[in-house]
Each structure stands twice: as C-alpha cells, then as structure tokens.
C-alpha positions as CSV (number, residue, x, y, z in Angstrom):
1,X,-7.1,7.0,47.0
2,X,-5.2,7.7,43.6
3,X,-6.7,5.5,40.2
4,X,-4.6,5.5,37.2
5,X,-6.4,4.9,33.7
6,X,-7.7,1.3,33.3
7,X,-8.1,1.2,37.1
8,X,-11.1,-1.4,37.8
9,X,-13.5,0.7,39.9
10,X,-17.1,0.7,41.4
11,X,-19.1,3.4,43.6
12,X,-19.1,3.2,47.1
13,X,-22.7,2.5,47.1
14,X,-21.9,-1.1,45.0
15,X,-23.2,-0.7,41.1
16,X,-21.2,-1.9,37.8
17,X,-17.7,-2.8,37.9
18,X,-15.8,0.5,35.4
19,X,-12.7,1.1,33.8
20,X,-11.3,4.5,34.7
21,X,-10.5,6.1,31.3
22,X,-9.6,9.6,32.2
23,X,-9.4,12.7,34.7
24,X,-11.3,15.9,33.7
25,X,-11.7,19.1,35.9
26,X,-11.1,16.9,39.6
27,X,-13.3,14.3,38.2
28,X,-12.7,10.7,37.2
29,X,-14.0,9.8,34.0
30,X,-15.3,5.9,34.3
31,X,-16.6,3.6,31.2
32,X,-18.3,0.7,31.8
33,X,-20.4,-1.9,30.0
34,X,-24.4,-1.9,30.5
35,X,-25.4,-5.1,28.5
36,X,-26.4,-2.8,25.5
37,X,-24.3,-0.4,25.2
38,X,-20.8,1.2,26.6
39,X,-22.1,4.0,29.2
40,X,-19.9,6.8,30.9
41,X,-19.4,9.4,33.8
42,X,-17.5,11.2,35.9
43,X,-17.4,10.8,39.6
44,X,-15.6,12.3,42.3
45,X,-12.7,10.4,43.6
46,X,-14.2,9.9,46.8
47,X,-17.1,8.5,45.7
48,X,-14.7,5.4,44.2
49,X,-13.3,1.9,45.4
50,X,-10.7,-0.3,43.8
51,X,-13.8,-2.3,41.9
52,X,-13.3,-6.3,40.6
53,X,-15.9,-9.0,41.4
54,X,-14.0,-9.8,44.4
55,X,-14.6,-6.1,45.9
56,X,-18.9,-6.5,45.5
57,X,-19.1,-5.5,41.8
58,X,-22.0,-6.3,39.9
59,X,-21.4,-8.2,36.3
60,X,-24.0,-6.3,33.7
C-alpha cells in the first residue's frame, strides 16, 4: 500500500491512530499524539494500515 503525508495510519498489530509526516531511507515516518506529548517513528510500510477510529484505532 502507498501513504502520502497526512495519511491517518495505525500498525497492523492495532495501537494509536498516526499521521504519516514523512519517508526517510524506505521507512515511513509517523507522528502521533500520546496524551502528554507528540511521539514519533518510523515503520516499515508493511507494517501499516489505512488507520481512523473506524479501522480499530485507539484514541490516546
């Protein structure tokens, strides 16, 4: 699956609902807000599904 920048995203494994903000070296760089502060990472695309609370995302 292709994600363009403000993409809503989560892992396949469920987790926080994430904003794709970037693409660094094959990775996809996701933001995402924890309840105290604005956290980041970079997953592999394959490890991503089209997020929203309607696709099993969790609110923080």
């Amino acid at each position: 699956m292709v994600f363009v920048v403000s993409d809503e995203v989560t892992t396949k494994h469920g987790g926080p609902c994430m904003v794709v903000t970037g693409f660094a070296s094959g990775m996809v760089e996701c933001r995402w807000y924890d309840g105290y502060g604005v956290q980041r990472e970079a997953f592999r695309e394959d490890e991503l599904i089209p997020g929203g609370r309607s696709n099993g995302c969790e609110e923080a």
